[in-house]
N, C-alpha and C positions, 0 to 999 in steps of 0.2 A: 342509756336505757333504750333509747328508739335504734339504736345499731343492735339488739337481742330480738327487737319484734320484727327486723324488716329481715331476719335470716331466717332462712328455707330450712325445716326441719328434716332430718333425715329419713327415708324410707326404714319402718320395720324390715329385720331380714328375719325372713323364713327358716327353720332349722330344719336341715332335708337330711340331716347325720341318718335319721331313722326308715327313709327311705332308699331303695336301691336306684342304680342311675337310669336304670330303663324309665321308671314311674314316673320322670319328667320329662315333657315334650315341647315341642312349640306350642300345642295347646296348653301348659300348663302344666298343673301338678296332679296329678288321679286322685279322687275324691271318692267315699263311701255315700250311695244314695240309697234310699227307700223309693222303692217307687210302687205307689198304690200301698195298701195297707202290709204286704207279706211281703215283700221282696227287697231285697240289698245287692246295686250294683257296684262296681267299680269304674268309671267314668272321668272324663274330663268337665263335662256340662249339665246340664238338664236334659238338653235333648239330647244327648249322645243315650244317655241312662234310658231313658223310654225304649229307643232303639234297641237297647243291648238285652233287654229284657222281652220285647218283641221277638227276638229274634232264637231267644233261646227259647220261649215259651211257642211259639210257631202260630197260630192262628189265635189273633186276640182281637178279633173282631167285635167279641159281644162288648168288649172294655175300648172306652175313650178317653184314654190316658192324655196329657198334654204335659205342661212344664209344671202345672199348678198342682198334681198329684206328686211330687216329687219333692225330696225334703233333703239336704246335704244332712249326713249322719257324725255324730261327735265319735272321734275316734276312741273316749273314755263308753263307749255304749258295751256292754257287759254283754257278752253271748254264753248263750245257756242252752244244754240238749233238752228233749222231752220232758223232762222228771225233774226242770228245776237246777241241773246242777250247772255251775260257773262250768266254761271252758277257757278261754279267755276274752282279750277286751278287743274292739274291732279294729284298733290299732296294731296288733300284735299279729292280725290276719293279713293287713294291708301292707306292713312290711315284707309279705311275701309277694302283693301284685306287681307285676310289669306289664301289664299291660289292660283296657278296657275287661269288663267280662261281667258275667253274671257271679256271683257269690254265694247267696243261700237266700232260702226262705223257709215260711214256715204256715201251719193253716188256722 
């Protein structure tokens, strides 16, 4: 019994089948964020995400965004045009990123 508790559990593996091989880097694995209440990036981090939306967005002075406005997105999150209707789920979008970027928002 005490040889089962003193063995080292194995690490979870991750299932990357669904992503292409760019989307992993030495940072990691690219992630779906919100950042602030309308925006979804595609990112390595927290602060990568603030950045990447800075930067598409160009002067975001009046907003002070940090790490605490920013929320990693479940890839089961349902996206939907104006009118309500399903388009797909944001998983489905993220198998296309390779790389950091801005992705969509909305008002």
């Amino acid at each position: 019994m005490s040889q089962h508790l003193n063995e080292k559990q194995s690490e979870p593996q991750i299932d990357l089948t669904s992503y292409s091989q760019k989307s992993v880097s030495t940072d990691g694995l690219l992630k779906a964020y919100q950042v602030g209440e309308n925006d979804i990036v595609a990112a390595y981090n927290e602060k990568e995400a603030v950045k990447i939306l800075c930067d598409y967005c160009g002067d975001m002075s009046e907003f002070d965004f940090d790490e605490s406005d920013v929320a990693e997105q479940s890839f089961d999150l349902k996206l939907q045009n104006e009118d309500g209707t399903f388009l797909e789920l944001l998983g489905d979008t993220m198998k296309d990123v390779d790389k950091p970027q801005y992705l969509f928002g909305w008002e």
